[in-house]
One Martini backbone bead per residue (centre of mass of N, CA, C, O) as a GRO file, in nm:
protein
  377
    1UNK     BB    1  10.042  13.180  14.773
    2UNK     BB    2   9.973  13.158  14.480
    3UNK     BB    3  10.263  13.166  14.350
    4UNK     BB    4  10.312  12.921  14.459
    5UNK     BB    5  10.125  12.729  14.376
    6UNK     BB    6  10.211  12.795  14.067
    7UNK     BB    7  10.521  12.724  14.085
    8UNK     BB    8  10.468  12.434  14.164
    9UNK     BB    9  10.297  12.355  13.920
   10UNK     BB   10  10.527  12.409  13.695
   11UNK     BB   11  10.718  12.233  13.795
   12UNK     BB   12  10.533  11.966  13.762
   13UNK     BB   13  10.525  11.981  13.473
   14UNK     BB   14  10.786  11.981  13.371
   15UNK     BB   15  10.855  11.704  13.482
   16UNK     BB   16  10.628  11.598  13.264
   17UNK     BB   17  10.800  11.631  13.050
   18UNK     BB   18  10.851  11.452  12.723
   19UNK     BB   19  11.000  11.737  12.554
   20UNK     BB   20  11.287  11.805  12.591
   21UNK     BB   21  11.514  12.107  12.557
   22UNK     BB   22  11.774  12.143  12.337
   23UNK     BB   23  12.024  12.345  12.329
   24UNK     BB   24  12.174  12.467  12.062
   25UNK     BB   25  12.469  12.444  12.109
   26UNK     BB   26  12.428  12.125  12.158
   27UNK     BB   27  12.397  12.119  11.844
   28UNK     BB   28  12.460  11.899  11.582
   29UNK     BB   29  12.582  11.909  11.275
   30UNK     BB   30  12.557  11.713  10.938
   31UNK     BB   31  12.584  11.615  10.624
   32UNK     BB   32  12.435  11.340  10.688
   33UNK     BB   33  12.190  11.476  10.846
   34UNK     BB   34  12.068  11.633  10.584
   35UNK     BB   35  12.049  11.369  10.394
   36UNK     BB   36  11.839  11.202  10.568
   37UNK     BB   37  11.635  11.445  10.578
   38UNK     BB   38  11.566  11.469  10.302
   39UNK     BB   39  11.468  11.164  10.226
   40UNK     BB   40  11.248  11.178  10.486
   41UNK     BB   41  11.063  11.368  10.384
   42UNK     BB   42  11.013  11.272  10.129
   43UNK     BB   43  10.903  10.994  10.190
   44UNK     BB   44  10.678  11.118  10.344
   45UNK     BB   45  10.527  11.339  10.104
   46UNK     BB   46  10.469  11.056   9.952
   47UNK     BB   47  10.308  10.896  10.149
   48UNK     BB   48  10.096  11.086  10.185
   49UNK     BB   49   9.979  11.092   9.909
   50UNK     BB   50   9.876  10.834   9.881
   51UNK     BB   51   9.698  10.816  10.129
   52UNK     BB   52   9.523  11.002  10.053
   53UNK     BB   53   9.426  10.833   9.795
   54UNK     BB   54   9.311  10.569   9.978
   55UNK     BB   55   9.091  10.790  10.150
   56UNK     BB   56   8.934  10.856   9.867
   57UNK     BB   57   8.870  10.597   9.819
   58UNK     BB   58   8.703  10.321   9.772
   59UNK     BB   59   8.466  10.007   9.899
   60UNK     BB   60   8.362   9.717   9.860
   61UNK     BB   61   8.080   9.540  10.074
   62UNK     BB   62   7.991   9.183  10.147
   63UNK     BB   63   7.666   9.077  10.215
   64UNK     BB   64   7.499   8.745  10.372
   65UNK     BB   65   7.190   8.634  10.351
   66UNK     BB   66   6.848   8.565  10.378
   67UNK     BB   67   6.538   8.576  10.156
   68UNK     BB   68   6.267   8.632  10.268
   69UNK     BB   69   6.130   8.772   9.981
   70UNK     BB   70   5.831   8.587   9.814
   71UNK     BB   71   5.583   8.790   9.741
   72UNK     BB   72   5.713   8.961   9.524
   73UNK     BB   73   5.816   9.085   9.214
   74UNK     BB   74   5.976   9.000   8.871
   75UNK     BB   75   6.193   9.162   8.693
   76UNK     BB   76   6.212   9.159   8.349
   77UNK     BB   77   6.441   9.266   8.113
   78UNK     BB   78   6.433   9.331   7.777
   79UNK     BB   79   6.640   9.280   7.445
   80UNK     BB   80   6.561   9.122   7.153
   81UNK     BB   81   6.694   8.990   6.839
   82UNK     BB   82   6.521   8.814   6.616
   83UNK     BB   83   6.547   8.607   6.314
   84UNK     BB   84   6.265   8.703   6.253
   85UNK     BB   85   5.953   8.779   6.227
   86UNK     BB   86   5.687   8.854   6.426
   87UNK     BB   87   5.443   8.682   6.310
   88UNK     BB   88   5.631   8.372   6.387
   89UNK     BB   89   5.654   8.469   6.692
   90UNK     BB   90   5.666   8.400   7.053
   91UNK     BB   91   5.683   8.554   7.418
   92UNK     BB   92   5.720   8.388   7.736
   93UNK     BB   93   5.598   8.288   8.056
   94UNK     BB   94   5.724   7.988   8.291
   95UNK     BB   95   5.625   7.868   8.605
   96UNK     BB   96   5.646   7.633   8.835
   97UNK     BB   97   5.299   7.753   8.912
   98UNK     BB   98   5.174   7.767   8.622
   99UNK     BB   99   5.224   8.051   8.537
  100UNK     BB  100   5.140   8.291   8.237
  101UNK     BB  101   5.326   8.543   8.088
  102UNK     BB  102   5.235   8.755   7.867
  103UNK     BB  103   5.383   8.946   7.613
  104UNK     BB  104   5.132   9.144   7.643
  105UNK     BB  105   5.242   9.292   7.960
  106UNK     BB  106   5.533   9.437   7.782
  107UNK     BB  107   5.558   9.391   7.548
  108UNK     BB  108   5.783   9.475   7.210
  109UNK     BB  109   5.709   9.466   6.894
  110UNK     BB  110   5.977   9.514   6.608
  111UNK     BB  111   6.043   9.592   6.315
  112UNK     BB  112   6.374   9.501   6.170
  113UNK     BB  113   6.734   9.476   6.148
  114UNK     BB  114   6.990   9.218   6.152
  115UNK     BB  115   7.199   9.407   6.110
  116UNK     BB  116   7.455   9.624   6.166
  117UNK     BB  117   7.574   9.927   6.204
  118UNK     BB  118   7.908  10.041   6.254
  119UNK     BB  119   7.811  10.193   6.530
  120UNK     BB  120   7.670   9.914   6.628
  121UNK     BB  121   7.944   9.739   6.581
  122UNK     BB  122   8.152   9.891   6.786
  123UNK     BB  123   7.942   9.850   7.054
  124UNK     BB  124   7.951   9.523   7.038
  125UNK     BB  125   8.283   9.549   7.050
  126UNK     BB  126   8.311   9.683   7.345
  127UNK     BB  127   8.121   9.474   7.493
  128UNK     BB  128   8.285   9.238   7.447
  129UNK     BB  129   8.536   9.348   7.606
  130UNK     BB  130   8.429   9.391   7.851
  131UNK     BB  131   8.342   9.117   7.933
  132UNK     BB  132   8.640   8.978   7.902
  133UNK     BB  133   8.700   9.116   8.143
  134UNK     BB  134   8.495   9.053   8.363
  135UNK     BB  135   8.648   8.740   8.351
  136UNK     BB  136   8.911   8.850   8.476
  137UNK     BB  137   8.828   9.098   8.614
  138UNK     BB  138   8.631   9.088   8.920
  139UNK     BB  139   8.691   9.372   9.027
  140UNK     BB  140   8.547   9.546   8.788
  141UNK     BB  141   8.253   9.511   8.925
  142UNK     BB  142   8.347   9.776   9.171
  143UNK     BB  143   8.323   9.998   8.911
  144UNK     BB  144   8.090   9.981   8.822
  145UNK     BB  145   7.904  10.024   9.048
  146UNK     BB  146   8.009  10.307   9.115
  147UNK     BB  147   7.926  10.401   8.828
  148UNK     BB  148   7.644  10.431   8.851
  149UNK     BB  149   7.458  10.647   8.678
  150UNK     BB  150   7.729  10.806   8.521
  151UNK     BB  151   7.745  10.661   8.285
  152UNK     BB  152   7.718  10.536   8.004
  153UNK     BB  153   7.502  10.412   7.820
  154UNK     BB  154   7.391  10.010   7.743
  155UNK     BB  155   7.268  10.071   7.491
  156UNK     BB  156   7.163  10.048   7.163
  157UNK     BB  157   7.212  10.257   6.913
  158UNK     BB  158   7.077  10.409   6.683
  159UNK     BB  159   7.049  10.399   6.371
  160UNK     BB  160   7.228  10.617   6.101
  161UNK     BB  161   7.189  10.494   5.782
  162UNK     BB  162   6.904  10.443   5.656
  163UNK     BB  163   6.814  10.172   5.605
  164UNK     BB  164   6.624  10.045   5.321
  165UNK     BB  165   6.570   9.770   5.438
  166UNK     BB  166   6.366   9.493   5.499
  167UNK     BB  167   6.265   9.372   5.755
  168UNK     BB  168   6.425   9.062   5.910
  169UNK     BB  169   6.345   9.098   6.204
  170UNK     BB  170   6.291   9.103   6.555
  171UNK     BB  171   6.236   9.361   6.868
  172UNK     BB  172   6.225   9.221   7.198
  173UNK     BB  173   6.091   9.456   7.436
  174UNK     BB  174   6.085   9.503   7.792
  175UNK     BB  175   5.877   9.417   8.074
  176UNK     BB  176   5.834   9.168   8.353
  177UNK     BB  177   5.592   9.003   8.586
  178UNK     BB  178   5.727   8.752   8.817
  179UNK     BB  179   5.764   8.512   8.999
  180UNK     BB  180   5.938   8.428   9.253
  181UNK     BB  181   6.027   8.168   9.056
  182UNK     BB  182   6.109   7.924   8.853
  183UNK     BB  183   6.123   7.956   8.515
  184UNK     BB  184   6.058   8.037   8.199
  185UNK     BB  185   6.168   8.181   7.918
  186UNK     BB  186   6.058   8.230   7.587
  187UNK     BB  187   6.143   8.185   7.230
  188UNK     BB  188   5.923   8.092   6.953
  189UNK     BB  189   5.697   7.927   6.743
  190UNK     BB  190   5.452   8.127   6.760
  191UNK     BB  191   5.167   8.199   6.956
  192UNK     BB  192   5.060   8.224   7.271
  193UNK     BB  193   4.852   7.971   7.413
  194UNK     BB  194   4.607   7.816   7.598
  195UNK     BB  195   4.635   7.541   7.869
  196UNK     BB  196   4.588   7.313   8.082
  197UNK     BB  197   4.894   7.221   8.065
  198UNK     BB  198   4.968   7.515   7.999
  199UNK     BB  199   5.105   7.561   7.683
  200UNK     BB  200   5.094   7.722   7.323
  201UNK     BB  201   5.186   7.690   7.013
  202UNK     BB  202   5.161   7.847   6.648
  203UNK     BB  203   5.352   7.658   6.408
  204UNK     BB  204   5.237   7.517   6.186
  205UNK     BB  205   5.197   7.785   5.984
  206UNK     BB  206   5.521   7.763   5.982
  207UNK     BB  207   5.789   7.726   5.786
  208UNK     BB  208   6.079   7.574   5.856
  209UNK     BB  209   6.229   7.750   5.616
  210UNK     BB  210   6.195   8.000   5.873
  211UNK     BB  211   6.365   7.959   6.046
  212UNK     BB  212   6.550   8.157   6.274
  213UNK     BB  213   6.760   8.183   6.593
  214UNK     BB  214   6.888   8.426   6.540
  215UNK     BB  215   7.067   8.617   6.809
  216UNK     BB  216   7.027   8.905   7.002
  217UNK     BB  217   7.170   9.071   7.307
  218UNK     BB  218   7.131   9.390   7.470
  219UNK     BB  219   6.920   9.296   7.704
  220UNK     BB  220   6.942   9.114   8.050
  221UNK     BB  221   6.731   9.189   8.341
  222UNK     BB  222   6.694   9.205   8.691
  223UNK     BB  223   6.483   9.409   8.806
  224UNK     BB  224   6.605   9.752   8.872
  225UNK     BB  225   6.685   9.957   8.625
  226UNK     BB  226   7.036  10.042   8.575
  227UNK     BB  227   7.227  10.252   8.475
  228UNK     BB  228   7.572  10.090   8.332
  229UNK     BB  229   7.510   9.824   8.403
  230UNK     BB  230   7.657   9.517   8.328
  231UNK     BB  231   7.565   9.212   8.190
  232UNK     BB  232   7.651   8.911   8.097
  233UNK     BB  233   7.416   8.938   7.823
  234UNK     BB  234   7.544   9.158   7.677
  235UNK     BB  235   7.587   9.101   7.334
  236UNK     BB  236   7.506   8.887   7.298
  237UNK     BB  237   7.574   8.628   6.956
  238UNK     BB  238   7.342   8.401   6.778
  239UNK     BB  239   7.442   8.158   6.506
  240UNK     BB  240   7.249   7.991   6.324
  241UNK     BB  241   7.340   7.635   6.154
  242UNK     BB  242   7.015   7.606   6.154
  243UNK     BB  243   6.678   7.555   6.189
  244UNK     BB  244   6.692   7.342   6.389
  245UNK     BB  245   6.738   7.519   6.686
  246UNK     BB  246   6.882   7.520   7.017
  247UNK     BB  247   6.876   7.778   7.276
  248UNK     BB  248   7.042   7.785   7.614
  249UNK     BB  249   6.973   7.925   7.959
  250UNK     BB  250   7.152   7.934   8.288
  251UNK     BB  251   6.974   8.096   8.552
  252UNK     BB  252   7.100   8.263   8.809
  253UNK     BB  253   6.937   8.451   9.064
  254UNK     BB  254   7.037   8.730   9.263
  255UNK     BB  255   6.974   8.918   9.544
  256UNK     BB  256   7.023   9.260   9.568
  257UNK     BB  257   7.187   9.530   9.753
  258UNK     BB  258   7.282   9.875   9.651
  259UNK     BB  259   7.476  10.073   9.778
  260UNK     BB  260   7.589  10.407   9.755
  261UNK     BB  261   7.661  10.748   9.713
  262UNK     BB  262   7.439  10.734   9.443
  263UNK     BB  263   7.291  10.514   9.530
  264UNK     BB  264   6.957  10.278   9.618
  265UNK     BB  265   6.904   9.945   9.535
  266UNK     BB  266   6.691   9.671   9.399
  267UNK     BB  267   6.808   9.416   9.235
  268UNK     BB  268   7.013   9.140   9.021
  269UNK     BB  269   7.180   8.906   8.979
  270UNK     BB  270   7.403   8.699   8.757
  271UNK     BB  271   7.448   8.356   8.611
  272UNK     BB  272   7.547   8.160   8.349
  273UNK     BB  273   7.526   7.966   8.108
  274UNK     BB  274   7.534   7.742   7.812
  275UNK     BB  275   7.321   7.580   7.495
  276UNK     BB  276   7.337   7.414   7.205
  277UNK     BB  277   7.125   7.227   6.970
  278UNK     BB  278   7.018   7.013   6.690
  279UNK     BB  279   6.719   6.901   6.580
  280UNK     BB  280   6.700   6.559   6.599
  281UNK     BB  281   6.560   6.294   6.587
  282UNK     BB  282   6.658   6.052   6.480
  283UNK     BB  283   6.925   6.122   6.661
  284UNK     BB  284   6.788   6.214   6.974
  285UNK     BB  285   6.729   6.517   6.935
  286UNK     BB  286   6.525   6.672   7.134
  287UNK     BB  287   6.256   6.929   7.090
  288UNK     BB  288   6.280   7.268   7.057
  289UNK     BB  289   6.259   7.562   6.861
  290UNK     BB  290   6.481   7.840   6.997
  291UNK     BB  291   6.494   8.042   7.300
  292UNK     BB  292   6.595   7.968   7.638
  293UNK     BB  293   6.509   8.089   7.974
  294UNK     BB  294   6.667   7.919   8.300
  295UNK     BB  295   6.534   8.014   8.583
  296UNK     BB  296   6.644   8.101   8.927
  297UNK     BB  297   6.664   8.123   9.243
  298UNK     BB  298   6.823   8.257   9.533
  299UNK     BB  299   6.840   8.247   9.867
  300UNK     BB  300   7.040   8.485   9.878
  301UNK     BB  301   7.153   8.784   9.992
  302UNK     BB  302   7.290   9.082   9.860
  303UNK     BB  303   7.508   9.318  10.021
  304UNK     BB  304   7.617   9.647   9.859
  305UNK     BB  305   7.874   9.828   9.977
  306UNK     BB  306   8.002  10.140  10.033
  307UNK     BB  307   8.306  10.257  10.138
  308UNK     BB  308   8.495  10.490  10.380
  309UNK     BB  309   8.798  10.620  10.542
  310UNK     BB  310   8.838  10.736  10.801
  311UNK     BB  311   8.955  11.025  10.942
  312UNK     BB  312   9.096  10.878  11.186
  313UNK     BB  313   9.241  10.673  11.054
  314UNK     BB  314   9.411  10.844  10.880
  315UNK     BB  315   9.580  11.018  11.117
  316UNK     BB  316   9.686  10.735  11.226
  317UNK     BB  317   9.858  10.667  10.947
  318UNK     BB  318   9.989  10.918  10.938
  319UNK     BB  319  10.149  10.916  11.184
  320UNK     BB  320  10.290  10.683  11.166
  321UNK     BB  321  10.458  10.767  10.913
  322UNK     BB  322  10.623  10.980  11.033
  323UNK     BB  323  10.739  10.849  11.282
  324UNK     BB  324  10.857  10.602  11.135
  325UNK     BB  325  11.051  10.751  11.001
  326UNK     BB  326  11.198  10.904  11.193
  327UNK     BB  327  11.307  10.662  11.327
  328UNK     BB  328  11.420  10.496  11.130
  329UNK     BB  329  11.646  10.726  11.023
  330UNK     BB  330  11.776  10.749  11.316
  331UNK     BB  331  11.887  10.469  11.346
  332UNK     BB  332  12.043  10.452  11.090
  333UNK     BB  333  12.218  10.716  11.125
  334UNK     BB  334  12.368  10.611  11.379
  335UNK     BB  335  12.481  10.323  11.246
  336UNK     BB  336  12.639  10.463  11.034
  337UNK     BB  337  12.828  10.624  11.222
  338UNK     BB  338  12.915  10.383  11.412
  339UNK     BB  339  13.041  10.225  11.136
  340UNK     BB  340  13.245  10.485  11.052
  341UNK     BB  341  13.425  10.509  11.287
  342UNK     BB  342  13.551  10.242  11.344
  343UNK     BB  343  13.681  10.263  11.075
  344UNK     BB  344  13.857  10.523  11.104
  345UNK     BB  345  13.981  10.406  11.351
  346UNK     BB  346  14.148  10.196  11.220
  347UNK     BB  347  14.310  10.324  11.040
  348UNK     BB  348  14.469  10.502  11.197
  349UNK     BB  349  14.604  10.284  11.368
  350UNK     BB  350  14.749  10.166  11.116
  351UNK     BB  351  14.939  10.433  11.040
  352UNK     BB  352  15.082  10.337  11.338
  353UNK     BB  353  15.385  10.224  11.337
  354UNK     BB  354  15.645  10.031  11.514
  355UNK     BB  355  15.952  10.114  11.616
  356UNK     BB  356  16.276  10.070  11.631
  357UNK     BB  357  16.562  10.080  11.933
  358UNK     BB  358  16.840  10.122  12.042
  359UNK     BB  359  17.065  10.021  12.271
  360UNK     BB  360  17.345  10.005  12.492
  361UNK     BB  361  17.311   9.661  12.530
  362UNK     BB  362  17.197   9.561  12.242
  363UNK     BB  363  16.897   9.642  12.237
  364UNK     BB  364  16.577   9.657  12.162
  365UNK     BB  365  16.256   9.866  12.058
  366UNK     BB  366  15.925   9.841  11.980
  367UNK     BB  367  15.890  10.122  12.099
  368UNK     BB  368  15.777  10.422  12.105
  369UNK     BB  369  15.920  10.761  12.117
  370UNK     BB  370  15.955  10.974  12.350
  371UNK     BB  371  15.840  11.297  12.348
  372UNK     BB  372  15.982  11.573  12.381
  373UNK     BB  373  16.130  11.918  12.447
  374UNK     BB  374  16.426  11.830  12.333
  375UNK     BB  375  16.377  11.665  12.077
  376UNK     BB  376  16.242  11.931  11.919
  377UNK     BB  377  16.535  12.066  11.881
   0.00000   0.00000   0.00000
């Protein structure tokens, strides 16, 4: 009774086979089906490669949403050289809640040269290449995030010609927390000072014809800062061609949350404008000279993922790609040997002429004549 059933389950399996087997003897093979065969092999093994290629690949993923948090403290990082000497200038922030943040609460002045070395010429003429590179080819800043951390520092690297001239610039270093709201970030003559409405600089002692505002970025961003990032204002350097001179920077600032496979960080992206112009009252220039970064706060935040492949998902574009090729060239196949046979089938028919035949009442025959088994003797 079990074997009748086994028997039976059997059977029932074979007709639900989906995968008939055709013996080999009924198998016909051919030089056009070998050739298409290996083709398809190829071009197989080719897209293989590839979508492999693909599933190792990753890709940045951008969400936003509205930044609820107004309470936490704004890092800004800074790295400044500007040509006059340290004890000339002063920078400090002022926000527009009128809080005053002193460079003394975490500025480094340094006194340096303000021409650079062979080697930091070299530096900043790189990083102007990537900047002009980053402005046209946007997709670039998503081989960025996923370098942080990888690549090689950002920063300036130190003088090695050990030059004996005497520091004529001041390197203002270090990093400041402010509130979150926009504020303005500046650096002008002389120490600032409080003032009941608002603060002021001590300029009264400097005379006009040392003011010098030319200046190197070698470093300016917001938040926690990532070895490797590159931000807009990296590099930039400009030369004051008066005295009194007025250098502006109109900054948005974005908060970012960074997820990557090997970081997680919360930063701040950023885009900048630029504005350069000579104080003359005369002429209705007015202002003050100095460089001034006016920032922004934006309400929403970037939140940038890194994401990769799933294994099934690989796996079903992987089938697709096999059984597509399978079945695409068997069609191929088919029509082509299909459209080859009609052709040599009229050939052949086209070969065989139809011959005159005379009769004995002297009309003729155009039809082809009986061969028998006597006329072939």
């Amino acid at each position: 009774m079990r074997r009748l059933n086994r028997k039976k389950t059997l059977n029932l399996m074979k007709e639900l086979d989906a995968f008939p087997k055709v013996p080999e003897s009924y198998v016909e093979t051919s030089a056009s089906g070998g050739t298409v065969s290996l083709i398809a092999f190829t071009t197989i093994a080719f897209l293989t490669i590839m979508e492999f290629m693909v599933y190792r690949d990753t890709w940045m993923k951008y969400e936003y949403e509205v930044d609820k948090d107004f309470t936490s403290k704004l890092r800004i990082n800074i790295d400044i050289t500007v040509a006059m000497r340290c004890q000339y200038v002063g920078a400090d922030v002022l926000d527009l809640a009128e809080t005053m943040v002193a460079s003394a609460d975490g500025l480094i002045y340094e006194p340096v040269v303000f021409e650079l070395s062979p080697q930091q010429k070299e530096w900043q003429r790189m990083l102007q290449l990537i900047q002009n590179r980053l402005q046209e080819e946007h997709s670039l800043q998503d081989v960025i995030f996923k370098s942080a951390f990888k690549s090689a520092s950002t920063a300036l690297p130190p003088r090695e010609d050990n030059s004996l001239q005497s520091p004529d610039a001041c390197r203002i270093h270090g990093h400041l927390y402010v509130n979150k709201v926009a504020g303005n970030f500046h650096i002008t003559v002389g120490k600032a000072i409080p003032h009941p409405r608002g603060h002021a600089h001590l300029a009264a002692l400097v005379s006009h014809e040392s003011y010098n505002f030319s200046h190197r970025i070698d470093h300016l961003s917001f938040g926690e800062l990532i070895p490797g990032i590159i931000n807009p204002l990296d590099g930039t350097e400009k030369i004051a061609s008066d005295h009194n001179q007025m250098f502006q920077y109109f900054i948005t600032v974005v908060p970012t949350k960074l997820h990557t496979y090997k970081i997680s960080a919360e930063t701040h992206q950023f885009s900048v404008t630029e504005r350069e112009r000579v104080i003359n009252h005369a002429a209705g220039s007015h202002g003050v000279s100095g460089i001034f970064m006016k920032y922004d706060i934006s309400s929403l935040m970037v939140t940038v993922t890194e994401e990769h492949m799933p294994f099934w998902q690989f796996l079903v574009r992987l089938c697709g790609i096999i059984g597509g090729i399978f079945s695409t060239t068997g069609i191929l196949h088919g029509f082509g040997r299909f459209v080859a046979e009609v052709v040599f089938c009229r050939f052949r028919l086209g070969s065989y002429r139809s011959t005159s035949v005379p009769l004995p009442d002297g009309h003729t025959s155009n039809h082809l004549p009986l061969i028998t088994d006597n006329s072939t003797h």
